[in-house]
N, C-alpha and C positions, 0 to 999 in steps of 0.2 A: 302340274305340267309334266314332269317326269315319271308320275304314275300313271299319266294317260298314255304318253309316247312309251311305256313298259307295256301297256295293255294293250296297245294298237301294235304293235311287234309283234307282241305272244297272238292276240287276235290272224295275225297273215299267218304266222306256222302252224296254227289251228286248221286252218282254213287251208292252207297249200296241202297238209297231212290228210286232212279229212277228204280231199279231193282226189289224191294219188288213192286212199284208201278205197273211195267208194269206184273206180274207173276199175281196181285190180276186182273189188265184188262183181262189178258188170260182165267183166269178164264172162263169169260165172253163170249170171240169170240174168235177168231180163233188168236193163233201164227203171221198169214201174217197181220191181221186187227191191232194187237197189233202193229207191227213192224212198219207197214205203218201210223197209226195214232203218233206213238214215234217219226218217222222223219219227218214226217210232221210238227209235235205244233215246232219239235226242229229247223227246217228251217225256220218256220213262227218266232220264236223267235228272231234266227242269224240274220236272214232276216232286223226283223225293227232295231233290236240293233248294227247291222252294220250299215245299213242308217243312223242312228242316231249318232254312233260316227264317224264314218268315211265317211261319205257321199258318193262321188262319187270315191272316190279313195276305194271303198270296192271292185270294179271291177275291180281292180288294182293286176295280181297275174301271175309274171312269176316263171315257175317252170316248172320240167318235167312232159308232157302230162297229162302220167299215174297217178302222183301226185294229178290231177285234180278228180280224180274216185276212191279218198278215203272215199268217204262219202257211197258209197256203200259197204265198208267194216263194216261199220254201220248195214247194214242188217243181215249180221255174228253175230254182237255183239247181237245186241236186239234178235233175234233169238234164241241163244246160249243159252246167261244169261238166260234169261228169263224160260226158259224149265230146264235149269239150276236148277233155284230159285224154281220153284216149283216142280222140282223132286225130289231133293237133303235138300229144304231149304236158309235162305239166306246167315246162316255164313261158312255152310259148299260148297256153288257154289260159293261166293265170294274169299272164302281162296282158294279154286282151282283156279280161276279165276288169282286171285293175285299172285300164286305161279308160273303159267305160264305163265304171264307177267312179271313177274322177271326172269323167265330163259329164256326167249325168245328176251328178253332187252339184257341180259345177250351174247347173240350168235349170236345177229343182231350187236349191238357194238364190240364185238367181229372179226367179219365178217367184218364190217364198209359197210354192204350193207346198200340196201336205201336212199344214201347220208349220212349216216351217219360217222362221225369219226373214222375211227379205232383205237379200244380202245384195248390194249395187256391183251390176258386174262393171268387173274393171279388164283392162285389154292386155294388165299383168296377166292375170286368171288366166284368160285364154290360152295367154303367150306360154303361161308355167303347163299348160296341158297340152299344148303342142311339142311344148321340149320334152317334155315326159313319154308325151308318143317315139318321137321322134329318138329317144333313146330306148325306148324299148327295140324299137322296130331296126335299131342299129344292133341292141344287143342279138338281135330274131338272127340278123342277116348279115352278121358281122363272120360267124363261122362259113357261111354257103360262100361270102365273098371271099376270102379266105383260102380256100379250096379251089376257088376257079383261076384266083391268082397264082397261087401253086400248078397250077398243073402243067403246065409248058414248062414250066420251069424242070420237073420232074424227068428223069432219064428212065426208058423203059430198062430192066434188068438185063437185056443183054447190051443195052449200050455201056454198062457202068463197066 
């Protein structure tokens, strides 16, 4: 349990890094140049570090077909985020990001598509993904409020 909740930690600072990383690339070229060079270093990397721990048995992978053509949903992601990060910023596309992958965890287990388990939803569930929203969306708007409550209060410099 505590090696998982270490993995899923280091997993989001992977993940928040790699996102500010490829948003400051785009900068630079184009959205598809960014995507295409993210999956590339990220296959060239799988690639030796598969060889390397698992050698020949890394081409070892039964599963349904379509399972095979998830790394293309890769191109969704870097695409997404990315335009994301830098339209939005990167706490406020992340915490979107994250809140839709918890309700969408949420409804796919739920469902028990995909191969996955079906898990009985409960109106906890729901409830812990609304407060979840519902705290992001205060952390989003907690400074804008902040600012507007400020401002009357505020003396222009020559009144001080």
């Amino acid at each position: 349990m505590v090696l998982g909740i270490i993995l899923a930690l280091s997993g989001g600072v992977f993940v928040c890094l790699q996102n500010i990383f490829n948003a400051n690339v785009k900068q630079h070229v184009s959205v598809w140049t960014t995507t295409a060079l993210v999956l590339f270093l990220g296959f060239s990397g799988s690639f030796i570090a598969g060889l390397a721990v698992n050698g020949k048995s890394l081409f070892l992978f039964e599963a349904e077909t379509w399972f095979w053509f998830s790394g293309v949903l890769g191109v969704g992601v870097v695409v997404c985020v990315t335009q994301g990060v830098q339209a939005l910023g990167p706490s406020r596309a992340i915490s979107i990001v994250m809140v839709s992958q918890i309700f969408f965890g949420l409804m796919w287990d739920t469902a028990g598509w995909f191969g996955l388990e079906q898990v009985p939803f409960t109106w906890q569930s729901l409830f812990g993904v609304l407060l979840i929203s519902a705290g992001i969306l205060l952390f989003q708007l907690g400074p804008i409020l902040e600012r507007k409550s400020l401002a009357p209060q505020q003396k222009a410099p020559h009144e001080a």
